[in-house]
N, C-alpha and C positions, 0 to 999 in steps of 0.2 A: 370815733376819733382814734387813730393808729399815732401811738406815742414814737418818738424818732427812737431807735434803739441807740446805746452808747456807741460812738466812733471806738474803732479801733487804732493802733500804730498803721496798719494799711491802707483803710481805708481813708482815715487824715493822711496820708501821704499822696496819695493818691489825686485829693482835691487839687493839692499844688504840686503836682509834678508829671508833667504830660511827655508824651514817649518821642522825644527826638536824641541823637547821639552827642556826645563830647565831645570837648576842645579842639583847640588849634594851635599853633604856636604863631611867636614875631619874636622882635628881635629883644635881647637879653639883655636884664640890669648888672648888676653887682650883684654877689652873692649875697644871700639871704640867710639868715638860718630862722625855722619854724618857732613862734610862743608856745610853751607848754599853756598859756593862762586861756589867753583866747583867741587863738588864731591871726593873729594881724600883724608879720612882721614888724621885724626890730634889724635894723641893718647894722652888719659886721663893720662896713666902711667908714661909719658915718655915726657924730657923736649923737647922742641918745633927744639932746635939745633939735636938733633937726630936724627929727620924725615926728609926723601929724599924731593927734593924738588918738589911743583907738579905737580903728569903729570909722575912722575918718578918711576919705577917699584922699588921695594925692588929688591936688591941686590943678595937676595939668592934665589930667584922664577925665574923658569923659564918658559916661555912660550907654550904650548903647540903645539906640527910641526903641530896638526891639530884638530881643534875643533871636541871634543867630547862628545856626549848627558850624561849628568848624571842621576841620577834617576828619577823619576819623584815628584813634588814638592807632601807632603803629603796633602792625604785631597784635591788634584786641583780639578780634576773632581766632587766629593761627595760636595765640596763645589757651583760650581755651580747650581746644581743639590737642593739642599739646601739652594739657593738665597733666601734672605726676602728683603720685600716691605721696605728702610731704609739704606740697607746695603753702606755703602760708603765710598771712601777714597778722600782725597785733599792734593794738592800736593803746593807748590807756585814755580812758574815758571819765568826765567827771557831769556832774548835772545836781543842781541845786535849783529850789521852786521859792516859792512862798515873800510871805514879806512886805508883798506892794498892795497899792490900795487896801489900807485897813486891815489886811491878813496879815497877822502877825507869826501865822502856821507858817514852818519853816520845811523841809527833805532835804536831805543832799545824799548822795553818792558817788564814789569814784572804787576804780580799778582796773581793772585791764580785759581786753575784750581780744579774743582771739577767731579767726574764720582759717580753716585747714585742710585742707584734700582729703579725706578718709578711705575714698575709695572711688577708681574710675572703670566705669563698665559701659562702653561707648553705647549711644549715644550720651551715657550720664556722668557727669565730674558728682561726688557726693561730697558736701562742704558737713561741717561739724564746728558751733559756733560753742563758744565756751566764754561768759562772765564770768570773772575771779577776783579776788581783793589781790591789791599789789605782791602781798605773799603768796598768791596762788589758790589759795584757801575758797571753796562757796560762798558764794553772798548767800544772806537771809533777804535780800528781797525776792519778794512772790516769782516775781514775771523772769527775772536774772536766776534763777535758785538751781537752774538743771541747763545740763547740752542741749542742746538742739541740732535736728537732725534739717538740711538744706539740698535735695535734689535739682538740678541745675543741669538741663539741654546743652551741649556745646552747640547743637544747632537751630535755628529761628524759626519762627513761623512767619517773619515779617520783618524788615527790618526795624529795629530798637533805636532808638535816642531819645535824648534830656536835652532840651535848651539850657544852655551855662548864661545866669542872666548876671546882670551888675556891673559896675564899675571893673574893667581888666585889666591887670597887669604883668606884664613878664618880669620873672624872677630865678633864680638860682639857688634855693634854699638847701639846706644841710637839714635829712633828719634823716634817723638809721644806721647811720653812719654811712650817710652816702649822699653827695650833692645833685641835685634831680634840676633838669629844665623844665619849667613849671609853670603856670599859671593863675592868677589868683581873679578868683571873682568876690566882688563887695557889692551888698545889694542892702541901703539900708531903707527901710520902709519902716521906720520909726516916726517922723514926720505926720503919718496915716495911722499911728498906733500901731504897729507892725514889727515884725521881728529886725535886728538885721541882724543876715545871715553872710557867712565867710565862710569858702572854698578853696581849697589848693590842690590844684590836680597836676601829676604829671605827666609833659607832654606827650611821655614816651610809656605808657603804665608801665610794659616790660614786666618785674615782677610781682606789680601791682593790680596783675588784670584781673585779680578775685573782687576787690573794689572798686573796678573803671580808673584805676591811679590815683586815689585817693592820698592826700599827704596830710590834710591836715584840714576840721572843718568845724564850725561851731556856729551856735543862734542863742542869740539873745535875746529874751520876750520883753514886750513895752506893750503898754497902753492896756488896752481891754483885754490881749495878748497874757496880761500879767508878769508878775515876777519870777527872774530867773534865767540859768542859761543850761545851753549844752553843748559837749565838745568830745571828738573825736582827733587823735593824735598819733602819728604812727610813732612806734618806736623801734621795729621789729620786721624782715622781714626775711624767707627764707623758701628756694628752691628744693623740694623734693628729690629723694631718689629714684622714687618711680617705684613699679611694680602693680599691681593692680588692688590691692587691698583690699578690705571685706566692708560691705555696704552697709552700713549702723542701720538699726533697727529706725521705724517710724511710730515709736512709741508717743514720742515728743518731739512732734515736727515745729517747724517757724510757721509751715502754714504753705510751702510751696507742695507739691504730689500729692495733696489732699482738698476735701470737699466738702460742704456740709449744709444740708437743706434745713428749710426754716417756714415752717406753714404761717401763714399772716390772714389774717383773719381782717376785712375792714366789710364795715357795712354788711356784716352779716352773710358776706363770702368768703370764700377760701382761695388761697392757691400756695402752691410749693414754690420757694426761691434757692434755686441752687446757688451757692458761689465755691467756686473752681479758681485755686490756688497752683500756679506755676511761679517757674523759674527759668530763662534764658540767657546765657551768655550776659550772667551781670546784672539782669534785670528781674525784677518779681511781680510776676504777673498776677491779674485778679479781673474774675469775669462774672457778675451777675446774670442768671436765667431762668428766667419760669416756666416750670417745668409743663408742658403738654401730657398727653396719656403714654404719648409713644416716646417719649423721653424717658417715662420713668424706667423701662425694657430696656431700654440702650445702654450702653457703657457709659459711665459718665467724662465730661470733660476732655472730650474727644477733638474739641476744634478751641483755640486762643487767639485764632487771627482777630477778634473784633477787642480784646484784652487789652486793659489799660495796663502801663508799665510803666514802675516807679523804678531806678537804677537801686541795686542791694545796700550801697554804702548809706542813702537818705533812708531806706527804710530801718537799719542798724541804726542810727541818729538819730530816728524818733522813737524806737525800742527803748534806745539810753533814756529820755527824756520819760517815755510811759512806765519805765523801772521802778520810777518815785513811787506810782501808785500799784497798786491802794496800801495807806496807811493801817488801814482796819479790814479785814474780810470778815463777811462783806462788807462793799463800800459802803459809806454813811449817805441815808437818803434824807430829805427832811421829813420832818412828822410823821418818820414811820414808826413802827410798833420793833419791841423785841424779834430776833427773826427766832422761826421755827423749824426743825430740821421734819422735812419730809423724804418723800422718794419722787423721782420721775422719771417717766417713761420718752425714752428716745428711740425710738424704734425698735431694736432688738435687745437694747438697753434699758436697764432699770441702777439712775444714776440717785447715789444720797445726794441731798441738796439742802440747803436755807434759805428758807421762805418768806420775803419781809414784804409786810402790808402797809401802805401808810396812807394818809390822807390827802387826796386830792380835790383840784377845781375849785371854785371860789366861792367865798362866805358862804352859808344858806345852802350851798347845792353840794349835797352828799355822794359824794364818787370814791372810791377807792381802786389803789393802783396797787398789784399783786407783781412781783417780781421773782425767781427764785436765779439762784447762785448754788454754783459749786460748792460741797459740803469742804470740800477737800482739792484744789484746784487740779493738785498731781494724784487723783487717786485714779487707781490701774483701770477702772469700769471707763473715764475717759482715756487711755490708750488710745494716741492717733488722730487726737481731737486738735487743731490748729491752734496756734495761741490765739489768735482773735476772736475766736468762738469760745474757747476755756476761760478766755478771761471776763467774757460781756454777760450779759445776762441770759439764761438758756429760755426763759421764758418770762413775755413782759405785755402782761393786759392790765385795761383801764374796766373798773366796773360802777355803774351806775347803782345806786341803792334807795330801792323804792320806798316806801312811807312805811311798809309791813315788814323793811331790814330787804327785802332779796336782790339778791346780786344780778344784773344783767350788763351781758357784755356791752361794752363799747369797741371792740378792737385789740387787737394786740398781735404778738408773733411767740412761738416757740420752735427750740431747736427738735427735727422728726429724725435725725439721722445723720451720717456720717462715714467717712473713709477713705481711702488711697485711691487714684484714680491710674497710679504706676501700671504697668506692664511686667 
């Protein structure tokens, strides 16, 4: 039995977010300006008793039976394509968990979250993502604690889009100090235990094409969903002077120009699972493939056209959101044991790690599940290693235990390897 490994921020984005393109406009309301709280306008014109409460669709919108692509945002593509060394927007971000259904465990976080031009070396824009406390200052959470380095194709391998689903509205809001023709989408699936989630995009990204025009976005969890929300805000945003600048290392990548195999072992076979980490014109791409003999010779992650693609600003949103964790490293398993620091072997790697055993399977039946964790998540031996592999489990089998104690496998996977797949 091959245990499901932990989701990543990617890979859950991934589940709900399928590759079609952004908005469109119609015709304009009254000026808006954006909530710091939770995304849901509050109108400048218009006394504060008039407005729906939030969270709440206007009354005369009605939701569309099924998301559909609008035009394409002006200027996206040419603006990439026309990235300067400089270019950048900052958003401040908050996100709180805990609390519902009987958990009475609480997280919160807030600060400000920056994405930057560092360096353009066609065909590559290099972004340079930076969480900070409103002062500026490092967060001490794990997954936010460091830069992160973002390689990004100005050109495609296919063309990219996001369905905008929800309830639509045209708007005029004020943030940045600049008033933006915009659109908002409400999409609540609370009803179904489900999040709802809020979008503002504008119409025209312009200097917002690092985000697809992002203005303002946030999700509130309900039902089996759990407690809590997240939110992204822009406050900030700013044209470069150009030049060509120097391409940041890929020490501590987001997870796009890089790749990392994973042997899985079920029923007492084997095979290699590569996943190949891009980034396009906005979007971040992610491709699973098992690898053949004549794969393993080849250059890796050579081809994306079959790549799911989640747009960058939804995968920064569920970052914020995975920031909370983990509270403890490593993460608390149930009924497991103290963990123990061992070594393990990643290919040409020999990473320190923590070892935790705990008890698995049901009454009567003695199984035990062997997990190991980075000893140290930023330690230099993983150099280059993606966040979603540094941060999940590098190796995770289930073992059976016969009547005389011995361990035999049930299944499992480990991380074999790892690296850039840049040119």
């Amino acid at each position: 039995m091959l245990r499901k490994p932990t989701a990543s921020f990617l890979s859950r984005s991934t589940l709900v977010c399928a590759a079609l393109l952004l908005g469109a406009g119609c015709e304009s309301t009254k000026p808006r300006a954006v909530s710091p709280t939770d995304g849901v306008p509050v109108s400048q014109n218009h006394p504060a008793e008039e407005q729906p409460p939030p969270g709440t669709p206007p009354t005369e919108a009605t939701p569309p039976t099924s998301p559909t692509p609008a035009a394409p945002q002006k200027g996206h593509a040419s603006s990439w394509q026309n990235a300067r060394v400089g270019d950048r927007v900052v958003y401040a971000f908050s996100a709180s968990r805990g609390g519902g259904r009987g958990n009475a465990e609480t997280s919160a976080a807030a600060g400000m979250l920056s994405v930057e031009v560092s360096a353009v070396e066609g065909p590559w824009v290099w972004l340079t993502l930076a969480f900070t406390s409103d002062s500026g200052q490092p967060l001490e959470l794990p997954r936010l604690a460091h830069k992160l380095t973002v390689p990004v194709r100005t050109d495609t391998s296919r063309t990219l889009e996001a369905p905008r689903e929800g309830t639509q509205t045209t708007e005029q809001p004020t943030a940045a100090g600049r008033t933006w023709e915009a659109k908002r989408y409400l999409r609540d699936n609370r009803p179904v235990d489900g999040p709802l989630e809020n979008r503002l995009y504008a119409l025209d990204a312009g200097p917002l094409y690092l985000t697809n025009g992002l203005l303002d976005a946030s999700t509130t969890m309900s039902g089996f969903g759990g407690a809590g929300s997240y939110q992204l805000t822009l406050t900030e945003f700013r044209q470069g002077a150009g030049g060509s600048g120097k391409a940041p290392g890929m020490e501590w990548p987001l997870g796009p120009g890089t790749y990392f195999d994973r042997e899985i072992e079920t029923d007492g076979t084997k095979s290699v699972l590569r996943t190949c980490l891009g980034a396009e014109r906005g979007f971040v791409l992610r491709q699973e493939t098992t690898l053949s003999a004549s794969d393993k010779n080849a250059p890796p992650c050579q081809d994306f056209s079959q790549a799911s693609g989640v747009p960058l600003e939804e995968v920064l949103l569920s970052f914020v959101w995975e920031g909370l964790d983990p509270k403890q490293w490593p993460p608390a398993i149930p009924n497991a044991a103290p963990p123990t620091r061992e070594s393990l072997a990643a290919g040409a790697k020999q990473l320190s790690v923590l070892q935790v055993d705990s008890r698995e399977g049901a009454e009567g039946v003695k199984q035990v599940g062997t997990r190991t964790f980075l000893a140290n998540p930023w330690d230099k031996s993983a150099d280059g290693l993606s966040q979603e592999a540094r941060f999940s489990t590098l190796s995770d089998f289930l073992y059976r235990v016969t009547p005389k104690g011995k361990r035999e496998s049930m299944g499992g996977s480990k991380l074999t390897g790892w690296g850039s797949w840049l040119p």
